[in-house]
C-alpha positions as CSV (number, residue, x, y, z in Angstrom):
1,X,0.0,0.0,0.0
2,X,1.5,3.4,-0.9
3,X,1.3,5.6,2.4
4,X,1.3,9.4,2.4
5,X,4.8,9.1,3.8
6,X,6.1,7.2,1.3
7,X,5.1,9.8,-1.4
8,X,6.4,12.1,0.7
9,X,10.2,10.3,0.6
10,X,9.8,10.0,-2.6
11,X,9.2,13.3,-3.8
12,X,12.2,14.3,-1.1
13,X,14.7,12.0,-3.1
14,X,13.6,13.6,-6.7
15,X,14.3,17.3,-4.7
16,X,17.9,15.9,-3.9
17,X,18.6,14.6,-7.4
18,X,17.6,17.9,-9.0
19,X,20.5,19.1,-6.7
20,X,23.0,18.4,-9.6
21,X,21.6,21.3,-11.4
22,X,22.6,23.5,-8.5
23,X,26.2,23.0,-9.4
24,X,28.1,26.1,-10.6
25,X,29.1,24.3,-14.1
26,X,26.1,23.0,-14.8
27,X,24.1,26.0,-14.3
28,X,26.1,28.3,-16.2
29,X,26.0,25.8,-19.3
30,X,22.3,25.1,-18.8
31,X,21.9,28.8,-19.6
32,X,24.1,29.6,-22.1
33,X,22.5,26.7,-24.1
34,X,19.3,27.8,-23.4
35,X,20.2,31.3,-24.4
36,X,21.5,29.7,-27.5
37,X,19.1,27.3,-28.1
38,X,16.8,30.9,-27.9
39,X,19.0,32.3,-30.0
40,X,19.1,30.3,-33.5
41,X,15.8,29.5,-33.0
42,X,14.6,33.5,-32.9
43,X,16.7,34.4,-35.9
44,X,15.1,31.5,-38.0
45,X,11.7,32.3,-37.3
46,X,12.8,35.9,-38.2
47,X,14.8,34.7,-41.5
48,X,10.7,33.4,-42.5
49,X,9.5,36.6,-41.6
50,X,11.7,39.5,-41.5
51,X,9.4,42.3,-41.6
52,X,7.3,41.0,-38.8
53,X,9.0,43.1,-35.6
54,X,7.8,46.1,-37.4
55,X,4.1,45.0,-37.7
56,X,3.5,44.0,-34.1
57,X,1.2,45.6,-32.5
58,X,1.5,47.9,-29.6
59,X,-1.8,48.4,-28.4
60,X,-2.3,44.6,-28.1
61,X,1.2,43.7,-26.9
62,X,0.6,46.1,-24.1
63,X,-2.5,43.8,-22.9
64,X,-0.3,41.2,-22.5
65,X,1.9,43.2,-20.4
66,X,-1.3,44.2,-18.6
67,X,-2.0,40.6,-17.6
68,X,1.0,39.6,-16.5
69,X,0.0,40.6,-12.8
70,X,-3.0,38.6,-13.2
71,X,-0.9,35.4,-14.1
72,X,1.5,36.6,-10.7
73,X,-1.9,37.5,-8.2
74,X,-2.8,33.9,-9.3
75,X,0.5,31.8,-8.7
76,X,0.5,34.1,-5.5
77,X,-2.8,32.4,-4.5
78,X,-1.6,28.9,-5.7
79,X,1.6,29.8,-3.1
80,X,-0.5,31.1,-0.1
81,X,-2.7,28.2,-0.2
82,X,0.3,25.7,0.0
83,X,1.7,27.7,2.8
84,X,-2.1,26.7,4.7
85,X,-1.4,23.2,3.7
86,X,1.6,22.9,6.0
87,X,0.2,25.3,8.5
88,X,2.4,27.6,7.6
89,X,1.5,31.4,8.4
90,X,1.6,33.8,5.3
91,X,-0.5,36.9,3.9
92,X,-1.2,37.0,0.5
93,X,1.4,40.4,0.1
94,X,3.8,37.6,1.5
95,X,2.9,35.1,-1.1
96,X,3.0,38.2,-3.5
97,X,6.8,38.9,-2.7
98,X,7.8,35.3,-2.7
99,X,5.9,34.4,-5.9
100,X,8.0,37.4,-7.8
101,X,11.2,36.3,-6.8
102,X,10.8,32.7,-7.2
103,X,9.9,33.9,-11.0
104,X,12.8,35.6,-10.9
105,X,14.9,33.1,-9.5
106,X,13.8,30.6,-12.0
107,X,15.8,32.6,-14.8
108,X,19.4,31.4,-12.3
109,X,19.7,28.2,-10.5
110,X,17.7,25.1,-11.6
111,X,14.7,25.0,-10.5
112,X,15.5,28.0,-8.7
113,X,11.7,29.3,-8.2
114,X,11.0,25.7,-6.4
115,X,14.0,26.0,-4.3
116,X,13.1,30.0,-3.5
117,X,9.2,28.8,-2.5
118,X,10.3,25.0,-0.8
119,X,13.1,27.5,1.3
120,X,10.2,30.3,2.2
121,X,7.6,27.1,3.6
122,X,10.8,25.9,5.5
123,X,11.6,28.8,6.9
124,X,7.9,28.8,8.4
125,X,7.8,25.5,9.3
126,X,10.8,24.0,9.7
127,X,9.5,20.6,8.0
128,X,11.6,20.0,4.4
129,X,9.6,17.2,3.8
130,X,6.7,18.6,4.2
131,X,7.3,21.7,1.9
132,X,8.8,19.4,-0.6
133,X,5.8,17.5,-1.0
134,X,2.9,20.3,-0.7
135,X,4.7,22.2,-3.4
136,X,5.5,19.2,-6.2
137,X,2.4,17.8,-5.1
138,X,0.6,21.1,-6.1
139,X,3.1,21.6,-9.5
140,X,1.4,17.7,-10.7
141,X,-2.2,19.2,-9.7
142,X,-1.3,22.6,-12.1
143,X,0.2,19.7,-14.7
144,X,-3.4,17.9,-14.4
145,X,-5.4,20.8,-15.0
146,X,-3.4,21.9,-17.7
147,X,-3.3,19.3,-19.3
148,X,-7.2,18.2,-18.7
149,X,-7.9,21.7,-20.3
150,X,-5.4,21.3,-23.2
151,X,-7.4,17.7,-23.8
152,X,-10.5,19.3,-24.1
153,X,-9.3,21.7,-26.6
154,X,-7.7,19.6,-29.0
155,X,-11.7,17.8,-28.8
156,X,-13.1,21.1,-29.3
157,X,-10.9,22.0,-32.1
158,X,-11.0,18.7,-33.6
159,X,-8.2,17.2,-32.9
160,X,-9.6,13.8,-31.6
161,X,-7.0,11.7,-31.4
162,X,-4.5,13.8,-29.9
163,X,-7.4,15.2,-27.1
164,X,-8.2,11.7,-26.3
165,X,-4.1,10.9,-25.7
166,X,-3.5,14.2,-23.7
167,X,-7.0,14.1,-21.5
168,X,-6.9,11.4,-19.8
169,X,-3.1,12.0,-18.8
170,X,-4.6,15.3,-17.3
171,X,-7.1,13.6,-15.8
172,X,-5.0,11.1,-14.0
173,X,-2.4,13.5,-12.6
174,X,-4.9,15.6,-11.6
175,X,-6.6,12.9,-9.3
176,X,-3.6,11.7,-8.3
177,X,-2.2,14.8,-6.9
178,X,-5.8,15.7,-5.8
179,X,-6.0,12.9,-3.7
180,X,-2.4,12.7,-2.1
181,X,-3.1,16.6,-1.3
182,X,-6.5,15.3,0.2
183,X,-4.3,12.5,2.1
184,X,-1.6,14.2,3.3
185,X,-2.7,18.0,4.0
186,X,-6.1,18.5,4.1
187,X,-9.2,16.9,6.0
188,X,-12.1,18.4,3.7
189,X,-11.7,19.1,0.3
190,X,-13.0,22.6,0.0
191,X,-9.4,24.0,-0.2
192,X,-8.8,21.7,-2.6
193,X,-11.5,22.9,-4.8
194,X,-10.1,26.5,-4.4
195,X,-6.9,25.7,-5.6
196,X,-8.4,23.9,-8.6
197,X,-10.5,26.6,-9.6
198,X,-7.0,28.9,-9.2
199,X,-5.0,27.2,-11.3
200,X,-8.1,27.0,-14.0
201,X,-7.4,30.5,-13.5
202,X,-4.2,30.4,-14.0
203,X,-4.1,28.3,-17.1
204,X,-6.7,30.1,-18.6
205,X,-4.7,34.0,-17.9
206,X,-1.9,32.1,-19.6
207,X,-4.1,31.1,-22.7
208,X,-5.1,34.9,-22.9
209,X,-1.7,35.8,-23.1
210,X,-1.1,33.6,-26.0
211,X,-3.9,34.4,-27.5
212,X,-2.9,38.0,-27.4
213,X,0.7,37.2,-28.2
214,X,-0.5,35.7,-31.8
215,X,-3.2,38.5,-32.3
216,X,0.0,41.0,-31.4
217,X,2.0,39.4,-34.3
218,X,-1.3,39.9,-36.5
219,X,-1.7,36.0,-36.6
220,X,-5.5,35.0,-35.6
221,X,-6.3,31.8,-33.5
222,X,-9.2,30.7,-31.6
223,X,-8.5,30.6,-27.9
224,X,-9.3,26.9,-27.9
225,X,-6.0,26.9,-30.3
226,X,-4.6,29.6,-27.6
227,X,-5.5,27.2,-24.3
228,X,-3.2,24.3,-26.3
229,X,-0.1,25.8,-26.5
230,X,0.1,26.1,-22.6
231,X,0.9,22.3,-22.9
232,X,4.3,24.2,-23.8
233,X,5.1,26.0,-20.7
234,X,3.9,22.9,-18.9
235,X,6.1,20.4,-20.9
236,X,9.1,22.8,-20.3
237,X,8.8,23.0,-17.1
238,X,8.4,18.9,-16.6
239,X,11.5,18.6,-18.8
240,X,13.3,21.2,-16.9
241,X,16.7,21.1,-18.5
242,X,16.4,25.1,-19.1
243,X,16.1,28.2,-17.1
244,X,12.4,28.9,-17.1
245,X,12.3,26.8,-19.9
246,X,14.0,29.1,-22.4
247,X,14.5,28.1,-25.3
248,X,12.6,24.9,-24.8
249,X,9.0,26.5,-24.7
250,X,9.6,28.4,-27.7
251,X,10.2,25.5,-29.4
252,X,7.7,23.5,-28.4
253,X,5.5,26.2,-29.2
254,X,6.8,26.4,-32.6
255,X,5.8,22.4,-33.0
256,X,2.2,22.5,-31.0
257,X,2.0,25.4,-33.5
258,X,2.9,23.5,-36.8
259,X,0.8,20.3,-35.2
260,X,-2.3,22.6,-35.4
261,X,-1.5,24.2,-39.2
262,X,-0.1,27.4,-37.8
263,X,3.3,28.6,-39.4
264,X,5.9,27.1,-36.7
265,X,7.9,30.6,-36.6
266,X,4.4,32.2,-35.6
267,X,4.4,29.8,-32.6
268,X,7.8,30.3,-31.3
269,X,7.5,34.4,-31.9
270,X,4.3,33.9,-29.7
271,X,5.8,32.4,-27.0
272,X,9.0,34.4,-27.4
273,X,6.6,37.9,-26.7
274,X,4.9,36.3,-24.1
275,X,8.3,35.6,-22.1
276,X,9.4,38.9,-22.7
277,X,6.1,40.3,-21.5
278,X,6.6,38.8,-18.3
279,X,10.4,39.6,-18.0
280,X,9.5,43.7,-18.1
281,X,7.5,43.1,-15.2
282,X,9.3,40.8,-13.0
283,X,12.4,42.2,-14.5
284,X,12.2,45.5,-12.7
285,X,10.1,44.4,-9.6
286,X,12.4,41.8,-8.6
287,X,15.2,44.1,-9.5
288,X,13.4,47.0,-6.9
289,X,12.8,44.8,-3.9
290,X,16.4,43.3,-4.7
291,X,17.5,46.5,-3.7
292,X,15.3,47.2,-0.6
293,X,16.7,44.2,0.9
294,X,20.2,45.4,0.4
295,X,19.4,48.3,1.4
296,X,17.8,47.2,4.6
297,X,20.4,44.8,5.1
298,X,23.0,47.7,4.8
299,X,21.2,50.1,7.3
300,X,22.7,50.2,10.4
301,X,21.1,49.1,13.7
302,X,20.5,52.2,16.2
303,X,20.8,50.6,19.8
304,X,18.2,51.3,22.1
305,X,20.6,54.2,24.2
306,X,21.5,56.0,20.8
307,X,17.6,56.3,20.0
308,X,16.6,58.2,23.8
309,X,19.5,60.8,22.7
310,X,17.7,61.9,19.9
């Protein structure tokens, strides 16, 4: 019989392998053949289309931009409920902070947004194990619904055969996670329910995105065709052999897009905008409260004598 605690060192030992990718070699040449990887593949889908920088447009690219805080409020939501898994006390402006530098972080170390949100649960609680589990536990539940959304899709669209492979792969992760969640953390399933409907959220903010992204680049989908390529982010981030995915999301994107009779260089310029969309707001934001820690950090205590002289 598999026991909660089983799972749990289980999912501990897969944290500990990952630690290779913590290594100082390995993470510099995970991201410089990302970057390159990134690289080729932008200036091929440009060589097909030269002249399509200059027709994107700004109006629509700034909507993206604009729902970029909707995608971080909702993986802020997705983090604060975790933290109530493991009993662990944080306010949603905490969750807010953490979730923005653990998107951050994910750019550096591999999977440096795991390690920044598994360290901030520790830090509360003290348990490894039980921060481990609550958060790869919940990253199979976001796989699930991702992938249970991307299913129905491909049916919606037409794609039968390829909904009918994906789907019930969704479906299954999703139930498993659901119900080691349900075992391990919670006695009634109402928070688990919450956290469903916030990752439909999610998935569906990050559909918008890419549905914007194509209609920036003056390329129109159907959202059903927009809610498939997040099978791309999700892939990436299962793989996990890049930063963030970089490079690897593009080109999945590129092939999800050329699967569904979309020119492949439209794909991989979508996903490319979408990346940078988020990267000039986390960019600057994690940049800012980088600095305010410093700061802080660099401010020197007054003792409780120097403060009655003033």
């Amino acid at each position: 019989m598999v026991t909660f605690a089983r799972v749990q060192r289980i999912l501990q030992a897969i944290s500990w392998k990952r630690g290779v990718f913590e290594q100082p070699r390995v993470r510099s040449f995970a991201v410089l053949a990302a970057v390159a990887v990134f690289a080729v593949g932008l200036m091929v889908a440009l060589s097909n289309y030269p002249d399509l920088p200059s027709r994107v447009a700004p109006s629509v690219w700034l909507l993206v931009v604009a729902c970029v805080p909707l995608t971080i409020f909702a993986n802020a939501s997705q983090f604060w409920l975790t933290a109530r898994f493991v009993d662990a006390p944080v306010t949603l402006s905490r969750a807010m902070l953490i979730t923005i530098l653990s998107t951050a972080a994910n750019m550096l170390p591999l999977p440096g947004g795991s390690l920044v949100r598994i360290a901030a649960l520790k830090g509360m609680t003290n348990t490894y194990r039980q921060a481990t589990a609550a958060t790869i536990l919940i990253a199979g539940c976001w796989l699930g619904v991702t992938m249970t959304l991307a299913g129905l899709a491909l049916l919606l669209i037409g794609f039968v055969y390829a909904g009918m492979l994906v789907l019930p792969v969704g479906v299954g992760a999703l139930s498993l996670s659901s119900y080691m969640i349900l075992r391990g953390f919670l006695s009634a399933p109402a928070e688990l329910v919450g956290l469903a409907v916030i990752q439909v959220i999610a998935v569906c903010v990050g559909a918008l995105r890419i549905w914007l992204c194509f209609l920036a680049l003056g390329e129109s989908i159907s959202y059903p065709h927009a809610m498939v390529f997040t099978l791309s982010t999700v892939t990436a981030a299962v793989i996990g052999v890049a930063p963030a995915g970089l490079g690897v999301t593009e080109l999945l994107a590129a092939g999800i897009a050329t699967g569904l009779g979309v020119a492949g260089a439209f794909g991989f310029l979508a996903a490319a905008l979408n990346r940078l969309s988020g990267l000039l707001v986390i960019g600057p934001v994690a940049l800012i409260l980088h600095w305010l820690d410093v700061h802080r950090s660099a401010r020197p205590a007054v003792s409780p004598v120097e403060t009655s002289k003033e």
